[in-house]
Backbone and ligand atoms as CSV (ligand in chain L), in Angstrom:
chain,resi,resn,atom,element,x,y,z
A,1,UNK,N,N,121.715,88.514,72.513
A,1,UNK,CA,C,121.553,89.378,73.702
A,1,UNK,C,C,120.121,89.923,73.767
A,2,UNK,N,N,119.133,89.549,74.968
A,2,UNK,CA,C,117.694,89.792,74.933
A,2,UNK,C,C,118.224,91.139,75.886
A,3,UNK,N,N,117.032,92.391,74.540
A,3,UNK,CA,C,117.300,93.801,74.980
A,3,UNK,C,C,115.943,93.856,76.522
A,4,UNK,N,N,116.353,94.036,77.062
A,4,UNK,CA,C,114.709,93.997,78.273
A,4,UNK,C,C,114.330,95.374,79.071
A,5,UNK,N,N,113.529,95.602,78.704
A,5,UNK,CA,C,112.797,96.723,79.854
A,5,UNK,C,C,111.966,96.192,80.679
A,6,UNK,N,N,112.210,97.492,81.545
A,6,UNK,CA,C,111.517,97.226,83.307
A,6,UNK,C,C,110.245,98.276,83.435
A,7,UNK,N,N,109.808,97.746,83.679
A,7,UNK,CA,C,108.361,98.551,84.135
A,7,UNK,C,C,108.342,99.086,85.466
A,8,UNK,N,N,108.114,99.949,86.070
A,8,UNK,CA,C,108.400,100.189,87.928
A,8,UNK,C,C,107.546,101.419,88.366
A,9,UNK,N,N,106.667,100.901,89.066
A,9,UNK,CA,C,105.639,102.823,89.471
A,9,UNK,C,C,106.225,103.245,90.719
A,10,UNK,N,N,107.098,103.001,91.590
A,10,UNK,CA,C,107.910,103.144,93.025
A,10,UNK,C,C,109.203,103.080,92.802
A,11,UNK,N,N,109.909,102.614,94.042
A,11,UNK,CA,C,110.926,102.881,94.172
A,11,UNK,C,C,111.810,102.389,93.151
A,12,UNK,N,N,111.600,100.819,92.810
A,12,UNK,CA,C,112.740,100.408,92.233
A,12,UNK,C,C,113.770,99.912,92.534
A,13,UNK,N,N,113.935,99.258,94.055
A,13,UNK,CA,C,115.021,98.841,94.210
A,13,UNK,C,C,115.539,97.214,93.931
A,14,UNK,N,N,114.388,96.603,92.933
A,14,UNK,CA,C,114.549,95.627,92.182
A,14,UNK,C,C,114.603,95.786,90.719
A,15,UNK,N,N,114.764,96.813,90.397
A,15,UNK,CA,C,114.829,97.309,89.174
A,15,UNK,C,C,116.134,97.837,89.139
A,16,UNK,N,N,116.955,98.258,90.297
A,16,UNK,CA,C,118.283,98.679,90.294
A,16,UNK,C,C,119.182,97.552,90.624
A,17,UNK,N,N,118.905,95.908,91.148
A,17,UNK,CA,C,119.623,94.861,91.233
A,17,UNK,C,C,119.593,93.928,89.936
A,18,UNK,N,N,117.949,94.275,89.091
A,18,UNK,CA,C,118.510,94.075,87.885
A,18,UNK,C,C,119.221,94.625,86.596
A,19,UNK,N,N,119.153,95.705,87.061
A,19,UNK,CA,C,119.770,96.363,85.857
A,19,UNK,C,C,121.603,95.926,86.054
A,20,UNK,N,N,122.003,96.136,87.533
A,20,UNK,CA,C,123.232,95.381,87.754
A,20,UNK,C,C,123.372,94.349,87.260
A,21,UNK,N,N,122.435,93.745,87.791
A,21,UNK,CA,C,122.975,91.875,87.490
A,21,UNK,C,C,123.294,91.480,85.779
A,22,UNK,N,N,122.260,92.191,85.199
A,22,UNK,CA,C,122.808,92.549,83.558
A,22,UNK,C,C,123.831,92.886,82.811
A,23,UNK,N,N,124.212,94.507,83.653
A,23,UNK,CA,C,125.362,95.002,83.524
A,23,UNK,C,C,126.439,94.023,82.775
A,24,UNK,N,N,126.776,92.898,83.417
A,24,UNK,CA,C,127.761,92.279,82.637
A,24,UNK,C,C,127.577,90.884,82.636
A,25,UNK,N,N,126.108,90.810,82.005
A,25,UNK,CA,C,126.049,89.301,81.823
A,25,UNK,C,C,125.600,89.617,79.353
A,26,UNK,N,N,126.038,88.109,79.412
A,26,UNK,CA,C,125.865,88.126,78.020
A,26,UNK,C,C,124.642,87.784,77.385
A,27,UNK,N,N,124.007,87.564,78.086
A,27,UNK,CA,C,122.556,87.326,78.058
A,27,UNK,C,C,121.563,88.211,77.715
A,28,UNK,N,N,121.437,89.141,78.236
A,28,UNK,CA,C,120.418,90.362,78.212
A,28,UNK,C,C,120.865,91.295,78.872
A,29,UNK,N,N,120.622,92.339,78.573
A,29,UNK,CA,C,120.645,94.054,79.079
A,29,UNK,C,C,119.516,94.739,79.539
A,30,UNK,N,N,119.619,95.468,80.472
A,30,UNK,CA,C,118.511,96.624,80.376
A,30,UNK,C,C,118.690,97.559,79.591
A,31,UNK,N,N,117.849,98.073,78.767
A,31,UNK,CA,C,118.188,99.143,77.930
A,31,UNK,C,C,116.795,99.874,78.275
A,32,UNK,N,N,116.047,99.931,78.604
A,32,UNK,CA,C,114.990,100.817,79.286
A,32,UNK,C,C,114.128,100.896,80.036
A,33,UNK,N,N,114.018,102.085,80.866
A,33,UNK,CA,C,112.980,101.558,82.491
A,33,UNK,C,C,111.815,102.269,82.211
A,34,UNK,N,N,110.386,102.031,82.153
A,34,UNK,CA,C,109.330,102.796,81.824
A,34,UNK,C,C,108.587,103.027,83.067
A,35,UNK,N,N,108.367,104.199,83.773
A,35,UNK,CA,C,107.110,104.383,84.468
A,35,UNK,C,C,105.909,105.374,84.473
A,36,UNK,N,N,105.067,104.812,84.774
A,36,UNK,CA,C,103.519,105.097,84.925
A,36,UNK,C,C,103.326,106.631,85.807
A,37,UNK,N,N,104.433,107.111,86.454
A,37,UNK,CA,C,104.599,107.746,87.680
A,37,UNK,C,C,105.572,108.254,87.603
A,38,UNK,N,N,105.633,109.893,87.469
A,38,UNK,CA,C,106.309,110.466,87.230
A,38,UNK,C,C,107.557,110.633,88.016
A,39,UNK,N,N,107.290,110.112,89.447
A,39,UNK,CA,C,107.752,110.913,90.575
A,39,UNK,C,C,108.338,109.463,90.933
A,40,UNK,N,N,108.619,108.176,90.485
A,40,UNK,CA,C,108.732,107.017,91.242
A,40,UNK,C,C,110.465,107.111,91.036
A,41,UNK,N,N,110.944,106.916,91.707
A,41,UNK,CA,C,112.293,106.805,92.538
A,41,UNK,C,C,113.066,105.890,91.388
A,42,UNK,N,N,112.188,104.483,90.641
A,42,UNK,CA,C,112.780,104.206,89.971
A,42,UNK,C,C,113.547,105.084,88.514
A,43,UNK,N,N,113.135,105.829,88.391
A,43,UNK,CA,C,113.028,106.697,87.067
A,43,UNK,C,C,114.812,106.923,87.427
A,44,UNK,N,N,114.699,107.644,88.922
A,44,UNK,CA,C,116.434,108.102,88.692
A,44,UNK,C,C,116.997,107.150,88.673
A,45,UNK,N,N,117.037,106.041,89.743
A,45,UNK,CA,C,117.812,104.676,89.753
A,45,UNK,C,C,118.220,104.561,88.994
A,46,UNK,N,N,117.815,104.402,87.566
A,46,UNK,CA,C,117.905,103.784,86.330
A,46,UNK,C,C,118.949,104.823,85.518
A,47,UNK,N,N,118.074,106.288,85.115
A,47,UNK,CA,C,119.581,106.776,84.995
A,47,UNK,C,C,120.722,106.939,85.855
A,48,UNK,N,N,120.579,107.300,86.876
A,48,UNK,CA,C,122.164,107.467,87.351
A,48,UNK,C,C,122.869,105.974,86.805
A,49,UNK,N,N,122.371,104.712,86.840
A,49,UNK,CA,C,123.307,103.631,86.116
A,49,UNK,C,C,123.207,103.713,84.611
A,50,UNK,N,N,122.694,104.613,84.189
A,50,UNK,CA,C,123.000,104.924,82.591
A,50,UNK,C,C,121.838,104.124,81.874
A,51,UNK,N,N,120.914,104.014,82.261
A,51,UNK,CA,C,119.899,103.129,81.698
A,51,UNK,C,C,118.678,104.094,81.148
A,52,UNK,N,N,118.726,104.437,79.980
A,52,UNK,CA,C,117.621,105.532,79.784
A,52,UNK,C,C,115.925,105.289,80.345
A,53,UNK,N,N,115.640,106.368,81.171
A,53,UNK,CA,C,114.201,106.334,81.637
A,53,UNK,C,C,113.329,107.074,81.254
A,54,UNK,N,N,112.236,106.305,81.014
A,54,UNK,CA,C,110.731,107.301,80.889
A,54,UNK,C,C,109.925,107.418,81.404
A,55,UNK,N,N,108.902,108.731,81.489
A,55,UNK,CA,C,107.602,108.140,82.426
A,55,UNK,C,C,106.663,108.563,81.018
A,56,UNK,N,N,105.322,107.081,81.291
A,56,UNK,CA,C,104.741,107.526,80.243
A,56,UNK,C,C,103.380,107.455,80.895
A,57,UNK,N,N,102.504,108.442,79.632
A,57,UNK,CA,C,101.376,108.746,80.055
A,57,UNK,C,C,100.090,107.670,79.733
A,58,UNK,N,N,100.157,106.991,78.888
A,58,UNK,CA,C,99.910,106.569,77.875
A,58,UNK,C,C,100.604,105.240,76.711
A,59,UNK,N,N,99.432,103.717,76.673
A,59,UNK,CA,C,100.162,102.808,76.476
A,59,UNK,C,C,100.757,103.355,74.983
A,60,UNK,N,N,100.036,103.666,74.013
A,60,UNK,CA,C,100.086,104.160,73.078
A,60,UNK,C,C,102.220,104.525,72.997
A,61,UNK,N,N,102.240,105.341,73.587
A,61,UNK,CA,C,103.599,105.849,74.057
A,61,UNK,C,C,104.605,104.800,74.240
A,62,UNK,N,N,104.330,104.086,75.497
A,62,UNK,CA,C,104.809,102.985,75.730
A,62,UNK,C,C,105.341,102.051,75.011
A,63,UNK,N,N,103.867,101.765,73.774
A,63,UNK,CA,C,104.664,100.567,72.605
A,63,UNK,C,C,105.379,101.292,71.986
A,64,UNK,N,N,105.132,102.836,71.974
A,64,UNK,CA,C,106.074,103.208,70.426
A,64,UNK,C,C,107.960,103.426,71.413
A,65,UNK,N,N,108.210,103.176,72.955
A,65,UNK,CA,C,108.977,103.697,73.081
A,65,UNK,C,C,109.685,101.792,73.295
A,66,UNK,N,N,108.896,101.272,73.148
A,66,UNK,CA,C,109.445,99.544,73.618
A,66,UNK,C,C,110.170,99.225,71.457
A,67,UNK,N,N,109.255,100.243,70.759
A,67,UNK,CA,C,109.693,99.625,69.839
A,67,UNK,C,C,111.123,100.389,69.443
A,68,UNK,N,N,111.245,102.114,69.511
A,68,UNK,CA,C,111.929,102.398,69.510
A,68,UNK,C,C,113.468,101.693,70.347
A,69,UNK,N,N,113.636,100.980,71.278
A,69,UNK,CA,C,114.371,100.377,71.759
A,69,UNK,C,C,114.576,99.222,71.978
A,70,UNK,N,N,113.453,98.521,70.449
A,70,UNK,CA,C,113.900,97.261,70.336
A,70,UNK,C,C,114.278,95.862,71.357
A,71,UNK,N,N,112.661,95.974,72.171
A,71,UNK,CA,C,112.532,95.505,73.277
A,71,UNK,C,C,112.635,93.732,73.154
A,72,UNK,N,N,112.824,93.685,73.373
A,72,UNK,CA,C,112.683,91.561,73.128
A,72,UNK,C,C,111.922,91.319,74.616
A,73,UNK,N,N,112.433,91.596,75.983
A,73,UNK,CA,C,111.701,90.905,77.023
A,73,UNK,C,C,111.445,91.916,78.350
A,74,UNK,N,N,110.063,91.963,78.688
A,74,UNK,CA,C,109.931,92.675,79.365
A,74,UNK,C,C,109.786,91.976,80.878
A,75,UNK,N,N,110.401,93.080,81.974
A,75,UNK,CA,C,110.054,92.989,83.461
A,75,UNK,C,C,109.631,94.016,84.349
A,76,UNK,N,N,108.353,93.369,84.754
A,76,UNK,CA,C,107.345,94.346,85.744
A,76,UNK,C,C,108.345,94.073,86.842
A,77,UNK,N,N,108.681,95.060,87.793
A,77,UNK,CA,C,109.014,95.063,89.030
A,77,UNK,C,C,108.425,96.527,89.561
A,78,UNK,N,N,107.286,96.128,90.717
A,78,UNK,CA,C,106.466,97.031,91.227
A,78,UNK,C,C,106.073,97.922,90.663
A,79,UNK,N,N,105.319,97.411,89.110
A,79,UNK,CA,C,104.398,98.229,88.635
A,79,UNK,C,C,102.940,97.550,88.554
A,80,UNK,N,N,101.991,99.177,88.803
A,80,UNK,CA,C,100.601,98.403,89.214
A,80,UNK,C,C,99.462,98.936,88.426
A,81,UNK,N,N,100.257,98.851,86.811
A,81,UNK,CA,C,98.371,98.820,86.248
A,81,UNK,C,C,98.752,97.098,85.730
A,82,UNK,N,N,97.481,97.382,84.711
A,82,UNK,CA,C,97.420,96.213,84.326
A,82,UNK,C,C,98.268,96.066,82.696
A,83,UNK,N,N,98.597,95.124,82.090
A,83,UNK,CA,C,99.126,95.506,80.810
A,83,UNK,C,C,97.927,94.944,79.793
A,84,UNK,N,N,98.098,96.096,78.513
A,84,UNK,CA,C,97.005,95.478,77.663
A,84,UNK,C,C,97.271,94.825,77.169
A,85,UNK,N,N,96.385,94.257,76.664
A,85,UNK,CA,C,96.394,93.391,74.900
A,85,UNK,C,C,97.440,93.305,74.237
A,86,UNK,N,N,96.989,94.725,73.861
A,86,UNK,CA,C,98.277,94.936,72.473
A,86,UNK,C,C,99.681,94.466,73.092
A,87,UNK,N,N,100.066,94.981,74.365
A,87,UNK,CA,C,101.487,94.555,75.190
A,87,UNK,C,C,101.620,93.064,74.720
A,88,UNK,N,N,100.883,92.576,75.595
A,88,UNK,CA,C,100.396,91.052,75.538
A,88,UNK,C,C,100.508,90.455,74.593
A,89,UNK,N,N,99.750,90.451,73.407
A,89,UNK,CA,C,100.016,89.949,72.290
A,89,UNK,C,C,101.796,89.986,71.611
A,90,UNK,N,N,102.478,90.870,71.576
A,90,UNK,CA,C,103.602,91.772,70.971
A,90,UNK,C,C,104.124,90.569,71.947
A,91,UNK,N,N,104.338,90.514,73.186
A,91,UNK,CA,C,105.791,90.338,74.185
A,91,UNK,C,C,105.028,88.883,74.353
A,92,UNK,N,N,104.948,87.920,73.822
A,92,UNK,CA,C,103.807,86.709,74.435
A,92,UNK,C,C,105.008,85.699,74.900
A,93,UNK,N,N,104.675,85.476,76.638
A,93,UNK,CA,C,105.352,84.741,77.467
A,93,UNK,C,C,107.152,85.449,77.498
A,94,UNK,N,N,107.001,86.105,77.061
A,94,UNK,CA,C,107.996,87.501,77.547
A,94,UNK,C,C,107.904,88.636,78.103
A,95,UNK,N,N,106.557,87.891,79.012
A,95,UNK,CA,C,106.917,89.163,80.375
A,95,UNK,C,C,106.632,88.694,81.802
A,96,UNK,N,N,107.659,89.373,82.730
A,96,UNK,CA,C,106.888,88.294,83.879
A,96,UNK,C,C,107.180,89.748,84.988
A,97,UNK,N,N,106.163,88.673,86.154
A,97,UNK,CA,C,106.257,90.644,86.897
A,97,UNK,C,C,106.518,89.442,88.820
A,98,UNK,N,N,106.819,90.135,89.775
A,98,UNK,CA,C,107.352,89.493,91.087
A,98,UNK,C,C,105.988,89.964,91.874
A,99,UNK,N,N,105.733,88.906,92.412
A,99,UNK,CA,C,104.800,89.183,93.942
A,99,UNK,C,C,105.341,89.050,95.075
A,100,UNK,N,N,104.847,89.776,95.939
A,100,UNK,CA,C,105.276,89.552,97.179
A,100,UNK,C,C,104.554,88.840,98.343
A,101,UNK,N,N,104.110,87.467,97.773
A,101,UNK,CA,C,103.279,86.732,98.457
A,101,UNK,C,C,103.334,85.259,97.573
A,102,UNK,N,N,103.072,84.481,98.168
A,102,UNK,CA,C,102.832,83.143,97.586
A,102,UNK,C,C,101.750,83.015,96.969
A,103,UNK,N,N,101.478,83.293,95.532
A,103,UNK,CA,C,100.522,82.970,94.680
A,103,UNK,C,C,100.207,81.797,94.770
A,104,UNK,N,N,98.594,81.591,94.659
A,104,UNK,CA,C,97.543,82.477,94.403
A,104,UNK,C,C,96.782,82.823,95.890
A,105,UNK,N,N,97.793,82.930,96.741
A,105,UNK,CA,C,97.030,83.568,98.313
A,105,UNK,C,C,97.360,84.944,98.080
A,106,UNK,N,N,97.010,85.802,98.261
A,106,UNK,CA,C,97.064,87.036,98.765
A,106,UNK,C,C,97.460,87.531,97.278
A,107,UNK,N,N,96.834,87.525,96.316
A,107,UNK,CA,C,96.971,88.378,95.101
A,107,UNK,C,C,95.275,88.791,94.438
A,108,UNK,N,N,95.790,89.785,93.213
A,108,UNK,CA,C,94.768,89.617,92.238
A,108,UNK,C,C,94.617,91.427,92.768
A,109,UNK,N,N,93.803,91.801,92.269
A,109,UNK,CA,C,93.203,93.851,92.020
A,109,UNK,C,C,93.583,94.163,93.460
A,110,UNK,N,N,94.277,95.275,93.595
A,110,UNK,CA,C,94.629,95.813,95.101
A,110,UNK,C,C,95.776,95.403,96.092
A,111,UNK,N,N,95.231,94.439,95.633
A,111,UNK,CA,C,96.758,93.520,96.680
A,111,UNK,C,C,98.289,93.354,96.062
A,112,UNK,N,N,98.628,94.807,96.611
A,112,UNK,CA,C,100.228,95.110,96.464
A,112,UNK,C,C,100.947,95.936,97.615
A,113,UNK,N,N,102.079,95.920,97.379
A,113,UNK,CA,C,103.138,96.568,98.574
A,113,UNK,C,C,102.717,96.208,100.068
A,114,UNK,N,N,102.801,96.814,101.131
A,114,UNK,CA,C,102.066,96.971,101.905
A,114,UNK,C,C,100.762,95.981,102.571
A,115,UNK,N,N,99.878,96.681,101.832
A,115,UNK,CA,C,98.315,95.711,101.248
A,115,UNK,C,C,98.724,93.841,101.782
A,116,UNK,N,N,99.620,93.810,101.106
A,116,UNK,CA,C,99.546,92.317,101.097
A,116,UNK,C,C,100.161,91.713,102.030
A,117,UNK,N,N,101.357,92.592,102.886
A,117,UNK,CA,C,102.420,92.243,103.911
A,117,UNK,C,C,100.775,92.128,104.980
A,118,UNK,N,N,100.375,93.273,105.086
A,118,UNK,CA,C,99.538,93.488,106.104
A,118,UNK,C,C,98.385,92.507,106.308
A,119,UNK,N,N,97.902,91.802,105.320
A,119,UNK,CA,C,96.840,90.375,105.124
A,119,UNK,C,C,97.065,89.348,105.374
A,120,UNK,N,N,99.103,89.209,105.343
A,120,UNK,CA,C,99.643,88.431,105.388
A,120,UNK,C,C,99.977,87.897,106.828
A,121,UNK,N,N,99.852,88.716,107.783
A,121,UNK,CA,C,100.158,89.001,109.040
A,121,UNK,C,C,98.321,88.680,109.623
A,122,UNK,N,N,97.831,89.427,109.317
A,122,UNK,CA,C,96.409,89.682,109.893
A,122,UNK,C,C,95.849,88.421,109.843
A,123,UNK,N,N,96.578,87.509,108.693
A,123,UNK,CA,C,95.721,85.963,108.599
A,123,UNK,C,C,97.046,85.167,109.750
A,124,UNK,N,N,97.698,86.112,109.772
A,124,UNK,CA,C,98.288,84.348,110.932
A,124,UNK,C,C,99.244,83.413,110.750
A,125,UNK,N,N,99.479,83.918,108.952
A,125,UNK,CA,C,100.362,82.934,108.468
A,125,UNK,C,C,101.920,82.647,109.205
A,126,UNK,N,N,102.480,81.878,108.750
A,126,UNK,CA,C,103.926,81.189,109.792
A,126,UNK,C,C,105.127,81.728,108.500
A,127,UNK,N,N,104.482,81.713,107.183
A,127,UNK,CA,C,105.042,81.568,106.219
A,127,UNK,C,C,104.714,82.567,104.978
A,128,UNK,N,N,105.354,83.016,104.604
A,128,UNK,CA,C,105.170,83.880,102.807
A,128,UNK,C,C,106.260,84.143,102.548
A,129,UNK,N,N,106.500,84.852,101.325
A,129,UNK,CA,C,107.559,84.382,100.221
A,129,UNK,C,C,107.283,85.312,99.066
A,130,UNK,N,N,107.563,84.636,97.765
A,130,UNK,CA,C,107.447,85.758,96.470
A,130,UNK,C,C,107.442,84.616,95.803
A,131,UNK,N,N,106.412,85.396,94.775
A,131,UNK,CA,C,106.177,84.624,93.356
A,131,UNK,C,C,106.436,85.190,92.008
A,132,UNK,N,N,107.547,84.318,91.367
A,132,UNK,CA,C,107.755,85.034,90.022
A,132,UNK,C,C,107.004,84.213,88.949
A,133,UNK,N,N,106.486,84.797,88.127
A,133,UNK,CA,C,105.225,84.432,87.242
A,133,UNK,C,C,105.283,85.170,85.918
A,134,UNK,N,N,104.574,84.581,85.060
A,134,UNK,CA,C,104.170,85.368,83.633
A,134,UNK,C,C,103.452,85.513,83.679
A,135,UNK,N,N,103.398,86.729,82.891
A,135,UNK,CA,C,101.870,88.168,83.272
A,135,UNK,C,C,100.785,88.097,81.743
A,136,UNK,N,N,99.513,87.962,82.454
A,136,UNK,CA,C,98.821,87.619,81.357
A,136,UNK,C,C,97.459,89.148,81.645
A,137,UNK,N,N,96.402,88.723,80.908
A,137,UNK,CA,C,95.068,90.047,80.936
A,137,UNK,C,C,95.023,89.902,82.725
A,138,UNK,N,N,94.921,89.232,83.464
A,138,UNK,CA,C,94.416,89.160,85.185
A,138,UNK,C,C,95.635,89.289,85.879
A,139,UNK,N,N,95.060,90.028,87.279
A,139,UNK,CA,C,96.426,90.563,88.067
A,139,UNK,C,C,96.972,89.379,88.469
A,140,UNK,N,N,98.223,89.262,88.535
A,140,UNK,CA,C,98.782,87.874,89.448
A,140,UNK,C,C,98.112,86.357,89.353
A,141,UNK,N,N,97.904,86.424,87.819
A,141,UNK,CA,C,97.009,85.063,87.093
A,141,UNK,C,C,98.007,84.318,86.156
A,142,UNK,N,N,99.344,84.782,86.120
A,142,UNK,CA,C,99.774,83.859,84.929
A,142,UNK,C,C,100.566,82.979,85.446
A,143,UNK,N,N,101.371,81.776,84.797
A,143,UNK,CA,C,102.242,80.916,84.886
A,143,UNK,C,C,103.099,81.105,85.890
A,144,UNK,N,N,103.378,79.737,86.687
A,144,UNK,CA,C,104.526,80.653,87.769
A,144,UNK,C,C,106.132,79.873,87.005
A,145,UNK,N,N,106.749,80.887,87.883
A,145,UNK,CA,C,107.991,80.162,87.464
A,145,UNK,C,C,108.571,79.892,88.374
A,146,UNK,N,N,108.627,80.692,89.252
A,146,UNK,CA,C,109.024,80.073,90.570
A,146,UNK,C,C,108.803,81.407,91.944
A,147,UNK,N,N,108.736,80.212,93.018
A,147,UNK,CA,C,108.299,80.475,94.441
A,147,UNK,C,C,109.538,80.605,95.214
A,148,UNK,N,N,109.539,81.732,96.181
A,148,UNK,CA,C,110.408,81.380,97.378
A,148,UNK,C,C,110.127,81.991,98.771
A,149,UNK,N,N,110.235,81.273,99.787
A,149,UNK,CA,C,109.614,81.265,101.036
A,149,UNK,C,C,110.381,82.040,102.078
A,150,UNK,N,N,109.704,82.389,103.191
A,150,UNK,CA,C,110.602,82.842,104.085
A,150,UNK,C,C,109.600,82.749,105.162
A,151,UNK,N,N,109.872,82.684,106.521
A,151,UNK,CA,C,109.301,83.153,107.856
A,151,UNK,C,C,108.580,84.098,107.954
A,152,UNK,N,N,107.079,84.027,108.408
A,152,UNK,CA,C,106.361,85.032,109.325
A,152,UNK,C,C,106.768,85.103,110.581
A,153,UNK,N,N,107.073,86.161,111.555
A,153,UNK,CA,C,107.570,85.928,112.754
A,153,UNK,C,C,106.779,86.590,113.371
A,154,UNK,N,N,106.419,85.740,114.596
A,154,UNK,CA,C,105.524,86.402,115.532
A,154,UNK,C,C,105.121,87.963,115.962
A,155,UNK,N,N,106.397,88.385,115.999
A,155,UNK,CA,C,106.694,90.427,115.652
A,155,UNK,C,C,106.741,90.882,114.920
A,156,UNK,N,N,106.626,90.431,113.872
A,156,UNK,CA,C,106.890,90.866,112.582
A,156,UNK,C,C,105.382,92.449,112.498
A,157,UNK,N,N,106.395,93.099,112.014
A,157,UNK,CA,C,105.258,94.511,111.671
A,157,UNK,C,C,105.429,94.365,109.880
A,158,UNK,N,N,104.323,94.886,109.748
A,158,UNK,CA,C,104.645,95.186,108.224
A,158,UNK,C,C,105.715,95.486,107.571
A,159,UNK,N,N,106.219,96.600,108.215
A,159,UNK,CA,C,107.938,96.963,107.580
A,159,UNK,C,C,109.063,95.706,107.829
A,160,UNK,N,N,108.898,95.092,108.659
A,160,UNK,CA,C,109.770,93.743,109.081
A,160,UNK,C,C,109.886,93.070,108.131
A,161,UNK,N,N,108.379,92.532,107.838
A,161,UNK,CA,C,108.117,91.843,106.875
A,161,UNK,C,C,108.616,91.927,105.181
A,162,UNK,N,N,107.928,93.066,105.239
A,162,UNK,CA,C,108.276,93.797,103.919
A,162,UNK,C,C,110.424,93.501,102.985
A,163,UNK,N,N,110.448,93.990,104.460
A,163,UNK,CA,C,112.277,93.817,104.240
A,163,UNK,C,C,112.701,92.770,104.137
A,164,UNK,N,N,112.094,91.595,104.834
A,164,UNK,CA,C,112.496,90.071,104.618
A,164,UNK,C,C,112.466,89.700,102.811
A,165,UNK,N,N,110.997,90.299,102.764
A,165,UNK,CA,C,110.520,89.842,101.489
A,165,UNK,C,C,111.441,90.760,100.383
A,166,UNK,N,N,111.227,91.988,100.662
A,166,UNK,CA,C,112.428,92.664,99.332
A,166,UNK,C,C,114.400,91.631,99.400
A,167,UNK,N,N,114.513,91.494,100.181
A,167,UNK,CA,C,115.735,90.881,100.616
A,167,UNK,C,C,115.709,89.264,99.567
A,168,UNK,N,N,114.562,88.651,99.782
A,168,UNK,CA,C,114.007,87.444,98.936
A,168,UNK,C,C,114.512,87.930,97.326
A,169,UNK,N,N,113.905,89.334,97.158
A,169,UNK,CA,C,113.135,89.495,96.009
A,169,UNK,C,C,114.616,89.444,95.294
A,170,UNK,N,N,115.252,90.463,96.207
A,170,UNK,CA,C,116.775,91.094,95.738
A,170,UNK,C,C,117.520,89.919,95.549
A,171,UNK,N,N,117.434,88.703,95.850
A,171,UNK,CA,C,118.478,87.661,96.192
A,171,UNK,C,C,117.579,87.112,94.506
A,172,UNK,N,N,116.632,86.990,94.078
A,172,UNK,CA,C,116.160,85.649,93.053
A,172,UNK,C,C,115.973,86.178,91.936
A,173,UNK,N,N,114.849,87.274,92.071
A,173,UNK,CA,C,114.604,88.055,90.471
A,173,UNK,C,C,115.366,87.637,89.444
A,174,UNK,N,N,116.838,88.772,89.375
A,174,UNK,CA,C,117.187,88.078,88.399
A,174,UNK,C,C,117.847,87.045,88.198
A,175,UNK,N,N,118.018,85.842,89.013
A,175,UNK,CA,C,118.472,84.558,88.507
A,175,UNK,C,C,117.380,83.958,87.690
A,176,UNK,N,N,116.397,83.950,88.232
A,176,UNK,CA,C,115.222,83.957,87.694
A,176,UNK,C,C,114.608,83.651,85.928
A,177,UNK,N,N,115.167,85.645,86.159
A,177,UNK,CA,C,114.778,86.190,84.845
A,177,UNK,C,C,115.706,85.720,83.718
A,178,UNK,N,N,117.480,85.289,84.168
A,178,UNK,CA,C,118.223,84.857,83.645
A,178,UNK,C,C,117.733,83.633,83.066
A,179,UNK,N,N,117.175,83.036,84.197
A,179,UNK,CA,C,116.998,81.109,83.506
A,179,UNK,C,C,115.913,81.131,82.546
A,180,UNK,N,N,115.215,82.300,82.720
A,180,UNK,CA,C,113.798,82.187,81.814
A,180,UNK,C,C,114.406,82.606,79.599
A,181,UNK,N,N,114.933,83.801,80.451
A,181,UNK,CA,C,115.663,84.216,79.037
A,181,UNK,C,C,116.385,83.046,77.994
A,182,UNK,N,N,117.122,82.319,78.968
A,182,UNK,CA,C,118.031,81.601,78.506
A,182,UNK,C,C,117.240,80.223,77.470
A,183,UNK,N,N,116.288,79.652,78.003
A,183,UNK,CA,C,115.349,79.160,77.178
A,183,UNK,C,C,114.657,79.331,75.728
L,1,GRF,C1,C,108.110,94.525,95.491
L,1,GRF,O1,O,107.862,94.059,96.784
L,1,GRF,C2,C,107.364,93.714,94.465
L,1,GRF,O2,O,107.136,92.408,94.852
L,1,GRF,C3,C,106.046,94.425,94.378
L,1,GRF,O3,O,106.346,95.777,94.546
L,1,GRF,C4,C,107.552,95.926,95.296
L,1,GRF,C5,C,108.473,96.806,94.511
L,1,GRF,O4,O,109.591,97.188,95.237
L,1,GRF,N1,N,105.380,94.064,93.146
L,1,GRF,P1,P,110.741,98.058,94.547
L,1,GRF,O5,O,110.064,99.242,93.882
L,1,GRF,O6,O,111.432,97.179,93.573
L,1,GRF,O7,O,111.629,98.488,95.671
């Protein structure tokens, strides 16, 4: 059983479809949600489903609270620093984080939430999607694992968009994260 924490600086509402989808699979668990942000929505998500949460200040913190809970595989879902080294090294090709764009268009420093719906639109595209990937030293630079697409629509406003794409996100993540584990 791979123990996994979630990383999340916002809301979290892919951090609350995986912690479900876990719930009762034999595979892996969530056993802890870490954020950067004191105030991010994910923090309660996580407990009210009984999933202990932290916000930390400091990576320092972080490893000692991944070790305290005996982390095996980690998942970024809408968190936006970068991870260090030390992470990196410790969790290697056990961590992967979701974009909300078809890598490598519309990624890399800055380009998140919002940001990217809105570039995504402004260029014209017909088409974007989400990319699930392994997270290396560069933003939205590592391995993909997999892509999935959806419609730009001519009306589409940012929030339109946005919802298509969380709807994507909510539907694959963790099958995803399942097939990766399972390996
Ligand atoms: C998602 O769109 C994800 O792709 C991006 O940040 C957003 C997080 O949404 N990295 P939520 O906090 O899971 O609702």
């Amino acid at each position: 059983m791979m123990r996994i924490a979630i990383f999340a600086s916002g809301s979290g509402s892919n951090a609350e479809r995986i912690i479900e989808h876990f719930a009762s699979s034999d595979l892996g668990r969530v056993v802890l949600l870490l954020s950067d942000n004191p105030n991010a929505r994910a923090l309660q998500r996580a407990s009210d489903r009984g999933v202990p949460a932290h916000f930390f200040s400091d990576w320092a913190e972080a490893m000692g609270l991944l070790q305290e809970y005996n982390i095996d595989y980690i998942v970024l879902a809408g968190f936006l620093r970068l991870v260090p080294s030390a992470v990196l090294d410790k969790f290697k090709e056990k961590i992967v984080n979701i974009h909300p764009a078809l890598l490598p268009a519309y990624g890399g420093k800055g380009m998140y939430g919002d940001r990217v719906h809105r570039a995504v639109i402004a260029a014209g595209e017909k088409q974007s999607g989400i990319t699930i990937h392994r997270v290396n030293a560069r933003y939205d630079e590592g391995d993909i694992l997999a892509q999935f697409t959806c419609p730009v629509l001519p009306d589409d406003t940012v929030e339109t968009l946005a919802e298509r794409i969380h709807a994507l996100e909510h539907t694959h993540f963790s099958e995803i994260i399942e097939k990766d584990i399972k390996l």
